[in-house]
LODRENGU-812468 format. One line per 2 residues: number of its first residue (from 1); their letters; for each residue x, y, z of C-alpha. Coordinates in steps of 0.1 Angstrom, whole numbers. Example, Ala and Ser with C-alpha at 12.3 -4.5 7.8 and 13.67 -1.06 7.14 Angstrom:
<nodes>
1	as	123,-45,78  137,-11,71 $
</nodes>
This chain:
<nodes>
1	xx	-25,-164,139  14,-160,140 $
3	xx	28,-136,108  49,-164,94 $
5	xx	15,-187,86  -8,-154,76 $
7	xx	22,-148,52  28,-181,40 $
9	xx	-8,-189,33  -16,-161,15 $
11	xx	12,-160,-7  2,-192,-16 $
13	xx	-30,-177,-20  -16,-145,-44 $
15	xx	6,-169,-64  -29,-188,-71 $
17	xx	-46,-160,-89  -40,-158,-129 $
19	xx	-31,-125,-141  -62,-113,-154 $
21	xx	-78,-123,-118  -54,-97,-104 $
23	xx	-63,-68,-129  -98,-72,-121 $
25	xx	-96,-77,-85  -71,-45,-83 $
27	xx	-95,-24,-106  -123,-35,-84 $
29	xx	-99,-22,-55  -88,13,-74 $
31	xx	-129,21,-79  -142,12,-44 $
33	xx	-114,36,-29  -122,64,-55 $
35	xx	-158,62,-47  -148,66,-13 $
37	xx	-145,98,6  -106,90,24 $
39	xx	-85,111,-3  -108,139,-8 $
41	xx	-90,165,16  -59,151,5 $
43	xx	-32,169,-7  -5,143,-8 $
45	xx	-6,109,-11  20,80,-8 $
47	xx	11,46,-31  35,21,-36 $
49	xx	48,10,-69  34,-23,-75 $
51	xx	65,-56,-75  47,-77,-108 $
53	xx	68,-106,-99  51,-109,-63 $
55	xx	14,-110,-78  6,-82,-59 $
57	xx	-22,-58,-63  -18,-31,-96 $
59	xx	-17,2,-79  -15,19,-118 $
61	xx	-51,21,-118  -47,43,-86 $
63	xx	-18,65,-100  -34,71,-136 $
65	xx	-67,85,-120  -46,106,-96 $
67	xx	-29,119,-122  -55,120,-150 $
69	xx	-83,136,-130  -70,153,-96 $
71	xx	-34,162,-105  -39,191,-81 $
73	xx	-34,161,-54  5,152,-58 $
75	xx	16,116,-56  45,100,-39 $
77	xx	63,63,-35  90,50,-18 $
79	xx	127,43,-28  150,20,-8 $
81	xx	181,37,4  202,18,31 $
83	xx	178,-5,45  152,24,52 $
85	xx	123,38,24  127,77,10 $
87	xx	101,92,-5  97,112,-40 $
89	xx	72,129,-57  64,110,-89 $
91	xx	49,125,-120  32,110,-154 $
93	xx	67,111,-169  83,97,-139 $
95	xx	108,68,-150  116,37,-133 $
97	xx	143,8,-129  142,-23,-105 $
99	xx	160,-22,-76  181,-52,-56 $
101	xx	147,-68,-48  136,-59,-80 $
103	xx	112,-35,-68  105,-8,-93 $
105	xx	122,28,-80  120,63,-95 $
107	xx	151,70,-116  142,109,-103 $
109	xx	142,117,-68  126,149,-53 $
111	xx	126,139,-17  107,147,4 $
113	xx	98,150,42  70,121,56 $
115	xx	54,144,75  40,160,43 $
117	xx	22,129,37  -16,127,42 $
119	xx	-26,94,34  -6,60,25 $
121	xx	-14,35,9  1,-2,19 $
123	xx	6,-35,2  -3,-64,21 $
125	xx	-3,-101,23  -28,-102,46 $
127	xx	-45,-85,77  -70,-88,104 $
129	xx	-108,-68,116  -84,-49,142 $
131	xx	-65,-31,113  -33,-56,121 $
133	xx	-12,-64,90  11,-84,71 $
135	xx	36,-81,46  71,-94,39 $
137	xx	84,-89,72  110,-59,68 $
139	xx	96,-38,89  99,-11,63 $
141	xx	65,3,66  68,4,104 $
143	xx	96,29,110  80,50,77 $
145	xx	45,52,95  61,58,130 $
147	xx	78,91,115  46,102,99 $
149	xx	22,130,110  0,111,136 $
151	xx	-33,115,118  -21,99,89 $
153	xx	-44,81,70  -31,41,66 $
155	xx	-54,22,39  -42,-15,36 $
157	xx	-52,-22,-3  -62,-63,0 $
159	xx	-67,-88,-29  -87,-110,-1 $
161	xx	-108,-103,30  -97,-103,65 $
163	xx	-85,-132,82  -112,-151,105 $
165	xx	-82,-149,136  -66,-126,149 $
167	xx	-27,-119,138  -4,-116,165 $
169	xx	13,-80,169  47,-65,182 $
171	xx	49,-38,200  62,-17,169 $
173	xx	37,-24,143  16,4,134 $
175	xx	-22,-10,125  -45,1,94 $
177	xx	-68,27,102  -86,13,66 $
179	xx	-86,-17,45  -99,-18,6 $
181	xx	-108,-49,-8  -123,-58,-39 $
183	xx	-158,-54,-29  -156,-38,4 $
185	xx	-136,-11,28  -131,-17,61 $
187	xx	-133,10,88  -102,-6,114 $
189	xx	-97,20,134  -125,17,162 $
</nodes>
Protein backbone atom coordinates (compact mmCIF):
# COMPACT_ATOMS: atom_id res chain seq x y z
CA UNK A 1 0.00 0.00 0.00
CA UNK A 2 1.47 3.38 -1.11
CA UNK A 3 1.59 6.17 2.05
CA UNK A 4 -0.70 8.57 0.25
CA UNK A 5 -3.77 5.84 0.37
CA UNK A 6 -2.77 4.40 4.12
CA UNK A 7 -2.96 8.16 4.96
CA UNK A 8 -5.90 9.14 3.29
CA UNK A 9 -7.96 6.28 4.43
CA UNK A 10 -7.30 6.43 7.72
CA UNK A 11 -7.78 9.92 8.17
CA UNK A 12 -10.96 9.30 6.94
CA UNK A 13 -11.07 6.68 9.35
CA UNK A 14 -9.80 9.14 12.58
CA UNK A 15 -12.16 11.95 11.40
CA UNK A 16 -15.07 9.13 11.77
CA UNK A 17 -14.59 8.48 15.46
CA UNK A 18 -16.77 10.88 17.89
CA UNK A 19 -14.91 12.35 20.61
CA UNK A 20 -15.77 10.19 23.36
CA UNK A 21 -14.73 7.05 20.96
CA UNK A 22 -11.25 8.70 20.98
CA UNK A 23 -10.99 9.13 24.96
CA UNK A 24 -11.79 5.64 25.33
CA UNK A 25 -9.84 4.14 22.62
CA UNK A 26 -6.75 6.38 23.89
CA UNK A 27 -7.36 5.39 27.62
CA UNK A 28 -7.50 1.82 26.44
CA UNK A 29 -4.15 2.66 24.70
CA UNK A 30 -2.45 4.57 27.89
CA UNK A 31 -3.42 1.25 30.23
CA UNK A 32 -2.23 -1.48 27.84
CA UNK A 33 1.30 0.36 27.52
CA UNK A 34 1.40 0.95 31.42
CA UNK A 35 0.74 -2.67 32.05
CA UNK A 36 3.48 -3.37 29.83
CA UNK A 37 7.06 -3.78 30.73
CA UNK A 38 8.76 -1.14 27.68
CA UNK A 39 9.12 1.97 30.09
CA UNK A 40 10.19 0.22 33.12
CA UNK A 41 14.13 0.84 32.78
CA UNK A 42 13.30 4.04 31.45
CA UNK A 43 14.69 7.09 32.55
CA UNK A 44 13.49 9.44 29.83
CA UNK A 45 10.88 9.38 27.72
CA UNK A 46 9.66 11.50 24.58
CA UNK A 47 5.51 11.63 24.03
CA UNK A 48 4.14 13.87 21.83
CA UNK A 49 1.64 16.46 22.65
CA UNK A 50 -1.50 15.45 21.26
CA UNK A 51 -2.97 18.02 17.88
CA UNK A 52 -7.05 17.88 19.16
CA UNK A 53 -8.03 19.27 15.82
CA UNK A 54 -6.42 16.13 13.92
CA UNK A 55 -8.54 13.50 16.14
CA UNK A 56 -5.55 11.99 17.11
CA UNK A 57 -4.93 9.79 20.04
CA UNK A 58 -4.91 11.72 23.81
CA UNK A 59 -1.46 11.09 24.98
CA UNK A 60 -2.64 13.15 28.56
CA UNK A 61 -3.49 9.99 29.99
CA UNK A 62 0.18 8.89 29.30
CA UNK A 63 1.75 12.15 30.70
CA UNK A 64 -0.56 12.47 33.95
CA UNK A 65 0.54 8.81 35.07
CA UNK A 66 4.11 9.72 34.26
CA UNK A 67 3.94 12.42 36.16
CA UNK A 68 1.53 11.41 38.96
CA UNK A 69 3.06 7.99 39.78
CA UNK A 70 6.79 7.71 38.35
CA UNK A 71 7.96 11.35 38.34
CA UNK A 72 11.37 9.88 38.98
CA UNK A 73 11.05 8.98 35.01
CA UNK A 74 11.33 12.61 33.23
CA UNK A 75 9.16 13.40 30.27
CA UNK A 76 9.94 15.17 27.08
CA UNK A 77 8.09 16.45 23.60
CA UNK A 78 8.92 18.08 20.71
CA UNK A 79 8.88 21.80 19.57
CA UNK A 80 9.20 22.79 15.92
CA UNK A 81 12.05 25.09 15.25
CA UNK A 82 13.03 25.64 11.51
CA UNK A 83 11.52 22.82 9.88
CA UNK A 84 13.29 20.27 12.40
CA UNK A 85 11.74 18.99 16.08
CA UNK A 86 13.78 20.09 19.52
CA UNK A 87 13.12 18.60 22.45
CA UNK A 88 12.32 19.88 26.15
CA UNK A 89 11.66 18.53 29.25
CA UNK A 90 8.03 19.13 30.28
CA UNK A 91 6.83 19.27 33.78
CA UNK A 92 3.05 19.24 35.53
CA UNK A 93 3.26 23.07 35.35
CA UNK A 94 4.61 23.07 31.87
CA UNK A 95 2.59 25.73 29.68
CA UNK A 96 1.62 25.52 26.23
CA UNK A 97 0.57 27.66 22.96
CA UNK A 98 -0.19 26.43 19.36
CA UNK A 99 2.19 26.63 16.93
CA UNK A 100 1.87 27.58 12.87
CA UNK A 101 0.26 24.15 12.51
CA UNK A 102 -1.41 24.57 15.55
CA UNK A 103 0.35 22.00 17.27
CA UNK A 104 0.51 22.62 20.94
CA UNK A 105 4.48 23.65 21.96
CA UNK A 106 5.93 24.27 25.45
CA UNK A 107 6.01 27.99 26.17
CA UNK A 108 9.47 26.70 28.37
CA UNK A 109 12.18 25.18 26.70
CA UNK A 110 14.99 23.19 28.50
CA UNK A 111 16.57 21.50 25.52
CA UNK A 112 17.82 18.84 25.46
CA UNK A 113 20.14 16.37 23.56
CA UNK A 114 18.13 13.13 21.67
CA UNK A 115 20.48 10.95 22.60
CA UNK A 116 19.29 11.14 26.18
CA UNK A 117 16.13 9.75 25.14
CA UNK A 118 15.14 6.12 25.98
CA UNK A 119 12.02 5.55 24.56
CA UNK A 120 9.58 7.54 22.07
CA UNK A 121 6.48 7.52 21.60
CA UNK A 122 4.90 8.24 17.93
CA UNK A 123 1.62 9.39 16.52
CA UNK A 124 0.40 7.59 13.63
CA UNK A 125 -2.04 7.40 10.94
CA UNK A 126 -1.43 4.09 10.27
CA UNK A 127 1.22 1.24 10.04
CA UNK A 128 1.93 -2.23 9.05
CA UNK A 129 3.07 -6.04 11.01
CA UNK A 130 6.68 -5.04 9.83
CA UNK A 131 6.77 -1.95 12.19
CA UNK A 132 6.41 0.43 8.91
CA UNK A 133 4.52 3.69 9.60
CA UNK A 134 2.52 6.50 8.57
CA UNK A 135 1.97 9.91 9.51
CA UNK A 136 1.56 13.32 7.79
CA UNK A 137 4.39 12.96 5.65
CA UNK A 138 7.05 15.56 7.02
CA UNK A 139 9.49 13.38 7.69
CA UNK A 140 9.92 14.98 11.05
CA UNK A 141 10.13 11.83 12.99
CA UNK A 142 12.67 10.35 10.64
CA UNK A 143 15.65 12.72 10.99
CA UNK A 144 14.62 12.80 15.05
CA UNK A 145 14.89 8.88 15.28
CA UNK A 146 17.94 8.79 12.92
CA UNK A 147 19.96 11.05 15.55
CA UNK A 148 18.77 8.98 18.46
CA UNK A 149 20.78 6.41 20.50
CA UNK A 150 20.33 3.20 18.35
CA UNK A 151 18.62 1.13 20.88
CA UNK A 152 15.91 3.49 21.20
CA UNK A 153 12.78 2.19 21.91
CA UNK A 154 10.07 3.45 18.98
CA UNK A 155 6.27 2.55 20.24
CA UNK A 156 3.78 3.63 17.43
CA UNK A 157 0.48 4.53 19.74
CA UNK A 158 -2.50 3.27 17.08
CA UNK A 159 -6.25 4.15 17.37
CA UNK A 160 -6.70 1.02 14.73
CA UNK A 161 -4.90 -2.28 14.04
CA UNK A 162 -2.37 -2.91 11.42
CA UNK A 163 -3.04 -2.71 7.96
CA UNK A 164 -3.76 -6.21 6.06
CA UNK A 165 -0.82 -4.94 3.21
CA UNK A 166 2.11 -4.03 3.48
CA UNK A 167 3.08 0.00 3.29
CA UNK A 168 5.67 0.82 0.91
CA UNK A 169 9.03 2.30 2.61
CA UNK A 170 11.95 4.73 1.56
CA UNK A 171 15.04 4.15 2.24
CA UNK A 172 15.00 6.86 5.20
CA UNK A 173 12.16 5.71 7.22
CA UNK A 174 13.05 4.42 10.52
CA UNK A 175 10.32 1.39 11.45
CA UNK A 176 8.54 0.76 14.97
CA UNK A 177 10.16 -1.58 17.03
CA UNK A 178 6.39 -1.54 19.02
CA UNK A 179 2.93 -0.68 18.25
CA UNK A 180 0.02 -0.12 21.07
CA UNK A 181 -3.39 -0.31 20.12
CA UNK A 182 -6.40 -0.25 22.06
CA UNK A 183 -6.49 -3.86 22.86
CA UNK A 184 -3.27 -5.15 21.81
CA UNK A 185 0.81 -4.38 21.53
CA UNK A 186 2.59 -5.42 18.79
CA UNK A 187 6.18 -6.76 19.02
CA UNK A 188 7.54 -5.22 15.22
CA UNK A 189 10.83 -5.62 15.52
CA UNK A 190 11.54 -9.41 14.53
Amino acid sequence: MNKATARKVNIEKRNQLSYEEIQVKSSLIAETFIASDLWKNCKLIHIFITIPSKAEIDTSFLIDFFFKKHPEIKICTSIVVENDLVHTHITEVTTYLPNGWNIPEPVERNVLNENEIDLVLLPLLAFDVKGNRVGYGKGFYDRFLQKCKPDIIKVGLSLFEPTEELIETNVWDVPLDWSVSPNKIYNLSY
